[in-house]
C-alpha positions in Angstrom: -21.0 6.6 -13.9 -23.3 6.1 -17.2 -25.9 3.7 -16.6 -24.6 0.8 -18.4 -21.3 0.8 -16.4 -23.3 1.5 -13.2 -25.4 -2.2 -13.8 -22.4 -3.8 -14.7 -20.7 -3.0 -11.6 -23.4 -3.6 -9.4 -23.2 -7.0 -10.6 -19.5 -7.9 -10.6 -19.5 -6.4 -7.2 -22.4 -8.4 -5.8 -20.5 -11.7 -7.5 -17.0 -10.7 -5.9 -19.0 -10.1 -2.1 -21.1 -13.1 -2.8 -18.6 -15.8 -3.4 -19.1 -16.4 -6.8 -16.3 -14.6 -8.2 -13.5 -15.8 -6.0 -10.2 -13.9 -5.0 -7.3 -14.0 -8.1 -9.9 -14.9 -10.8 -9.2 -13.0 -13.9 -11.9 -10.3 -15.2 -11.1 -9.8 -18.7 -12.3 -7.2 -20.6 -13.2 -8.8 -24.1 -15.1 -12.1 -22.0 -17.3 -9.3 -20.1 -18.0 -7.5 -23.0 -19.4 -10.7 -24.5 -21.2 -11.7 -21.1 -22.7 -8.1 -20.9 -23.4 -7.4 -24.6 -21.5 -4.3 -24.3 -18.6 -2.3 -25.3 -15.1 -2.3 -24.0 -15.7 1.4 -22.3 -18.8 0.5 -19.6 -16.5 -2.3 -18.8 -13.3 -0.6 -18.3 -15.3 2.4 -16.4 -17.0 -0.8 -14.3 -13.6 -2.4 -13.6 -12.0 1.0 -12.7 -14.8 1.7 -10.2 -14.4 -2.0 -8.7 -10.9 -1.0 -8.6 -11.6 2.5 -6.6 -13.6 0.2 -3.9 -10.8 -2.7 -3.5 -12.8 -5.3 -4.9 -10.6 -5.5 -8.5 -6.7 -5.3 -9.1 -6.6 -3.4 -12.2 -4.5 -5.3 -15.1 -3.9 -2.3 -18.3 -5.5 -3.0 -21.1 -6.4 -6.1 -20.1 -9.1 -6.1 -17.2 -8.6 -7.2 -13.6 -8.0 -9.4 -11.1 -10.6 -10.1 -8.3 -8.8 -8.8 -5.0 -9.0 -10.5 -2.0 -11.5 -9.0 0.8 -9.5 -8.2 4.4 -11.6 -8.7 6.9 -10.3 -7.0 9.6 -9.6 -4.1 7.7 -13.0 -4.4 6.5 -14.5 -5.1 10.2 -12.8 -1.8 11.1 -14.4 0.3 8.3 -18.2 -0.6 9.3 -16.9 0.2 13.1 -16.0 3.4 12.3 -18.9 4.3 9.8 -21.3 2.6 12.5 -20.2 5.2 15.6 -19.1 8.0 13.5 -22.7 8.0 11.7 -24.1 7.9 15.1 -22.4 10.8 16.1 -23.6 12.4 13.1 -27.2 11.6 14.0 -26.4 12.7 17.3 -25.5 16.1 16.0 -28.0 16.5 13.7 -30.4 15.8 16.8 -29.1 19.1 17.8 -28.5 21.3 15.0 -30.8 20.6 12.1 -32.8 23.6 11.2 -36.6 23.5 10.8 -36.5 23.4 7.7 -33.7 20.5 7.3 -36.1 18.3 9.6 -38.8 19.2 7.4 -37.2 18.2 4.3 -35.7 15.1 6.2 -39.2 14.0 7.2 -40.9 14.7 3.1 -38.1 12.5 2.3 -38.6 10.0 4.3 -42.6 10.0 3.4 -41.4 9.6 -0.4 -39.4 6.3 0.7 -42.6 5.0 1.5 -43.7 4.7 -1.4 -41.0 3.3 -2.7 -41.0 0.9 -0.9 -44.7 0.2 -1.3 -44.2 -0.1 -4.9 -40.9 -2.7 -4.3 -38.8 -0.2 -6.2 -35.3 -0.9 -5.2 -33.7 1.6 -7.4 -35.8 4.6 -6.5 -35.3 3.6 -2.6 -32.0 3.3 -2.8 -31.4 7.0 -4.3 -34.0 8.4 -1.8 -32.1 6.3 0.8 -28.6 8.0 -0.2 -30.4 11.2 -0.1 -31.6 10.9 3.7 -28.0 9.9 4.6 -26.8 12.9 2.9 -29.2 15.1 4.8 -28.5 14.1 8.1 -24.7 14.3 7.3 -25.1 18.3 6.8 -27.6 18.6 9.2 -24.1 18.1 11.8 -23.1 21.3 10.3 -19.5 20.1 10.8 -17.6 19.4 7.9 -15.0 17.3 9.2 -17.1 15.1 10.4 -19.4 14.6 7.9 -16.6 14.5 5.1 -14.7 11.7 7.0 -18.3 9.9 7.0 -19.1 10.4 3.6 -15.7 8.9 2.4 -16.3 5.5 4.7 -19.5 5.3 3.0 -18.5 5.7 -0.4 -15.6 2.8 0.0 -18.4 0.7 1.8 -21.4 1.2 -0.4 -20.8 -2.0 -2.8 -20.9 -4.2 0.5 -23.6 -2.1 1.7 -25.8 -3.0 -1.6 -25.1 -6.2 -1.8 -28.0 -7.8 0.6 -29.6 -10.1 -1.9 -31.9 -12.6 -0.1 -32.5 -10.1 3.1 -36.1 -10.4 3.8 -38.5 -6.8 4.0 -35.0 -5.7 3.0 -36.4 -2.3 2.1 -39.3 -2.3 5.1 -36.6 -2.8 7.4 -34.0 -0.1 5.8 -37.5 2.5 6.5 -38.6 1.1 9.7 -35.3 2.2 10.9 -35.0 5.8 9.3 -38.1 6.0 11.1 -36.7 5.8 14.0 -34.1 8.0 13.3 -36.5 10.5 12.0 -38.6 10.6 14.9 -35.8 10.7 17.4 -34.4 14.4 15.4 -37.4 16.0 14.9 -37.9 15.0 18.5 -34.3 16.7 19.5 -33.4 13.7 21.0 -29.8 13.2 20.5 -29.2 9.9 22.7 -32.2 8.4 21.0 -30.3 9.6 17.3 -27.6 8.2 18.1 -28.5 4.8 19.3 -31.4 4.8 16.1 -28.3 5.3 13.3 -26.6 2.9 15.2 -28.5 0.0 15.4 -29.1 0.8 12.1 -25.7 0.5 10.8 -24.4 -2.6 13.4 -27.2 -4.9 11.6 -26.2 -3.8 8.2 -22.2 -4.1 9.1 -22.8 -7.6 10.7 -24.9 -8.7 7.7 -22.2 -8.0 5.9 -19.3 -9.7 7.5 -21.7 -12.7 8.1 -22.0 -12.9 4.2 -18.4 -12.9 3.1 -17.1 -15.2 5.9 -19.8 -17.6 4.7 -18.9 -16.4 1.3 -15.1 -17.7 1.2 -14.2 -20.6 -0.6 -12.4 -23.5 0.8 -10.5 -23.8 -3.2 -7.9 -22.4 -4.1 -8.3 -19.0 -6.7 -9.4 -19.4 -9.7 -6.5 -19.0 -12.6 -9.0 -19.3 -15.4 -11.4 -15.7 -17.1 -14.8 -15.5 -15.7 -16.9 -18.3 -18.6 -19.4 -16.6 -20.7 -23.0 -16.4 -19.4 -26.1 -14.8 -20.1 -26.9 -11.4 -18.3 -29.1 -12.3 -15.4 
């Protein structure tokens, strides 16, 4: 997704999990346009990619409709991603290559400095980079397919922490213990590292959209015009 569509719907989708854009209010295309100083297109490729996660109801040609969040359903997805990840971690204990810990360790050196420097955007590519790397380093396919879908469908809840404190030092503190415990060819250790891991990050998560829901009914009325923030 081209840049401008990939800021747009970082936004939208840190409105929809934060509250602010409640379930049934209308997105339309020519207001966010206006709101975004943008074209029709990064909207439309915005709105479409809301729509692949569950967060928008597509309307054609004329924008969306914010959906509303299941929690259950949603509660069971970070489950699964949470043990399944483990397990990954738990393989990877055991089959990762020298070389794959070795390149799973630089990487995790370079998210350092990201986060030394408070440089959200470069951690968070380096961050999808480590998960990627213990994902083949289960050298099971199956497994690490059915992962990597669960985390694509999550990853707009998974970005949306605004207002976590040491957000990033935390995310790396806890790689770090996933790191050591592979290298180590500790497998129990892995998989209770990736765990934890994930189980904070799920429970943020829930704990943000149940505090999130309104107690109003939806809004009928387009999102107002208002500055990018």
């Amino acid at each position: 997704m081209p840049t401008i569509a990939a800021s747009i719907y970082r936004a939208l989708a840190e409105e929809i999990i934060g509250g602010a854009l409640v379930p049934g209010q209308k997105l339309d295309e020519k207001v966010l346009a206006e709101r975004f100083g943008a074209s029709r297109t990064p909207i439309r490729e915005a709105l479409r990619e809301l729509g692949a996660r569950g967060l928008v109801e597509l309307v054609p040609r004329r924008g969306g409709v914010v959906a509303r969040i299941g929690l259950d359903e949603l509660a069971d997805m970070l489950d699964a991603e949470c043990e399944l990840e483990a397990l990954c971690a738990r393989l990877a204990a055991q089959r990762m290559s020298a070389m794959e810990k070795k390149r799973l360790e630089h990487l995790h050196q370079e998210s350092a400095e990201q986060v030394a420097r408070g440089d959200e955007h470069g951690y968070l590519g380096l961050n999808q980079q480590f998960h990627d790397l213990v994902l083949a380093g289960t050298h099971n396919r199956t497994v690490a397919r059915a992962v990597r879908g669960l985390r694509d469908r999550l990853a707009p809840f998974r970005q949306a922490q605004t207002g976590v404190e040491r957000r990033l030092a935390v995310s790396h503190e806890e790689h770090g213990a996933i790191v050591r415990a592979i290298l180590d060819a500790d497998p129990d250790a892995a998989y209770e590292a990736m765990r934890n891991h994930n189980a904070r990050l799920g429970a943020f998560v829930l704990e943000r959209i149940r505090n999130a829901r309104p107690d109003r009914p939806a809004a009928p009325h387009a999102l107002p015009v208002t500055p990018p923030r």
